[in-house]
N, C-alpha and C positions, 0 to 999 in steps of 0.2 A: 434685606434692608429696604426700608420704604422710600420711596424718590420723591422728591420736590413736588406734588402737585399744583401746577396754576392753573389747569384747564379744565373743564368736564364736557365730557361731548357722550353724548346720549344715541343710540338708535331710539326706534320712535315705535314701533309697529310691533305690539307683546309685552312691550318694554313700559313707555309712556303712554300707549294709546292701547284701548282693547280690543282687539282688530281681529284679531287670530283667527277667532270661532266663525267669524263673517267668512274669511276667506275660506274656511272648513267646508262653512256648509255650502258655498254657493260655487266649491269645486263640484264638491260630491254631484252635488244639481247637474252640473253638466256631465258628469262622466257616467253619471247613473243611466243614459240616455244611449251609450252606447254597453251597457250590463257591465259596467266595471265601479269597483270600488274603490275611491282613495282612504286610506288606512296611513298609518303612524310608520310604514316600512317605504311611505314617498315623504307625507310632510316633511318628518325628521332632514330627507335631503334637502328639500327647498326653503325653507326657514331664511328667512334676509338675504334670500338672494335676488337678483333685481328681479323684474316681471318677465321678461324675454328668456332669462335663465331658467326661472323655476318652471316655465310652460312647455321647455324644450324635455325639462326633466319627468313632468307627467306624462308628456304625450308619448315619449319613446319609454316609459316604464312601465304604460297599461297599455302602449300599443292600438291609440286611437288613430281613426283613417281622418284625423286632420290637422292641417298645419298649426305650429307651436301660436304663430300671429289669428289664426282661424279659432282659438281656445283661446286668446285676449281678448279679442273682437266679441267674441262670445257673453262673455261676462262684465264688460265696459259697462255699460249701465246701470247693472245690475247695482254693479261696486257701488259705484257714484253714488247712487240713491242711498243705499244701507249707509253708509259710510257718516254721511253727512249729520246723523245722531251717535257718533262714537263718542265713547266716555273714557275719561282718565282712569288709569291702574291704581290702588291703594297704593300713596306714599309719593307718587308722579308731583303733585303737583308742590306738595311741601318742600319734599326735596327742592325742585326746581329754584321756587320763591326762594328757599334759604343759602340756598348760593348767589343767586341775585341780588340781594339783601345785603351778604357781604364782599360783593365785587368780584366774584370769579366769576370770569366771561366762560360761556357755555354755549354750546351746539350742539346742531340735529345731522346726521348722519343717517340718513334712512333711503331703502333700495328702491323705493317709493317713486314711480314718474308725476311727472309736475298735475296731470289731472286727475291723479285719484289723492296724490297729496294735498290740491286744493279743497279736495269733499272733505278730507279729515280734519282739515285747516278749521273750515267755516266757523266748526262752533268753540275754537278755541284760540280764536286772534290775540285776546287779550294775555293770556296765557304765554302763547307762541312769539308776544312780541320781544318777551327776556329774552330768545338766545339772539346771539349776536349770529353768528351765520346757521342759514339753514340748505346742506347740502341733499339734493333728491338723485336719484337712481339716475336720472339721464340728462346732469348737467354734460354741457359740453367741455368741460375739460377731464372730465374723467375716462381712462381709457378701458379701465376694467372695473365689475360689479364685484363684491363682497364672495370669495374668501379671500381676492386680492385687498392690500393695505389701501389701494388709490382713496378712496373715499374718505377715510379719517386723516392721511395724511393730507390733503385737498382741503378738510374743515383746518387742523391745526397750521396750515400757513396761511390760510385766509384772516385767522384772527393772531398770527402773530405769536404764535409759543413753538417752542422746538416738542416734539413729537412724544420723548421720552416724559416731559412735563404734565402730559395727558391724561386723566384718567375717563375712561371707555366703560358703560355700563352698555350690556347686553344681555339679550337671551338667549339667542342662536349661534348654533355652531359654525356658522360658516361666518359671521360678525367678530365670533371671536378669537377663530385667525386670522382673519384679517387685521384684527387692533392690535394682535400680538404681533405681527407679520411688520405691522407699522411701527415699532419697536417702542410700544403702551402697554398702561397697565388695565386689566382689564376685569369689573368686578361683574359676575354674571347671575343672572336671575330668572334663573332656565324654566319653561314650563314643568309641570309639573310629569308630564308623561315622557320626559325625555332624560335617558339615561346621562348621569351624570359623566360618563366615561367620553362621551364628547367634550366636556371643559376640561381633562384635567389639568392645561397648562394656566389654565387662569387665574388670575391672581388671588382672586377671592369667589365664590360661592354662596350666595344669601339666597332666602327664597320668598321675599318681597324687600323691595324698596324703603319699604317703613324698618326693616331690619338693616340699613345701612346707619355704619356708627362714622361721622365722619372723624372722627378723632383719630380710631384706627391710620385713619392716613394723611394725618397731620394738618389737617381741613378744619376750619371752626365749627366747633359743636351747636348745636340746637338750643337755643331760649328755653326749650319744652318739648317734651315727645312730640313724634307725630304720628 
């Protein structure tokens, strides 16, 4: 049976924003430096999980001789800079607008700290002013990062819906226990190199954004493709 939706709350990073490849290559950068390779058998772990979690997960899985904060430090800059020309995902923005349009309040949920979600921010203010709250990686009330629920349930009492009324678009496995864990539905939009055997509890499965049908979940449909 399909629930009530009055919510949409979005991760941001793969999801709405293209970000992924950035973080790819400018691991590898560093890790290359000590003759190791990051490959699809670490990302797959660290995929939306906050920054302090995913760097604990590199550094003890290729066994580099430096602190998890000493491989932030590392690539701070780097990020900033790249960042700051990231581009929306096919279907990100429409989507967005169309719920906007018709009054369902929406938010960002992403594992993202406040100065590298400000590089991403820049060139999409006007965009980013539709949602109604926008939760990052290291608000202060949150006590746990993503595949804990804190996060999505933290957006949906800030804007006022009960949790179950939610629906949660993701791409990573660790977002998407969490939004189930938050007791949401959860429609996921997973890269492409990642086996689909990490979403099977998810409620739905599409493989872009431009292929979500909102009628399926009793959401008003679209004027016109997008």
């Amino acid at each position: 049976m399909i629930p009530e939706i009055s919510c949409i709350i979005y991760d941001m990073d793969g999801l709405l924003l293209d970000t992924e490849g950035i973080y790819t290559e400018v691991t590898q950068d560093i890790v290359s430096e000590y003759g190791k390779v990051f490959d699809w058998s670490i990302k797959k772990k660290i995929i939306g999980r906050r920054s302090i979690d995913a760097a604990k997960i590199i550094v003890e899985s290729l066994d580099l001789p430096i602190t998890p904060q000493d491989y932030l430090n590392s690539r701070k800059d780097v990020l900033l800079e790249r960042f700051r020309d990231t581009k929306a995902l096919p279907g990100a923005k429409a989507l967005t607008k169309h719920f906007n349009q018709r009054g369902i309040p929406q938010a960002i949920a992403t594992s993202s700290s406040s100065p590298i979600f400000e590089a991403k921010y820049e060139k999409h203010k006007k965009w980013f002013s539709q949602f109604e709250q926008i939760i990052r990686g290291d608000d202060p009330q949150l006590k746990e990062g993503k595949p804990a629920p804190d996060i999505f349930l933290l957006a949906a009492k800030r804007i006022g819906v009960a949790a179950e009324k939610c629906l949660v678009f993701e791409d990573a496995p660790s977002g998407t226990e969490a939004a189930l864990a938050a007791g949401m539905s959860v429609v996921v939009v997973p890269d492409p190199n990642m086996d689909h055997k990490f979403y099977k509890n998810a409620s739905q499965i599409i493989s872009s954004l431009k292929d979500f049908d909102p009628e399926y979940w009793g959401l008003p449909k679209y004027n016109k493709a997008i």
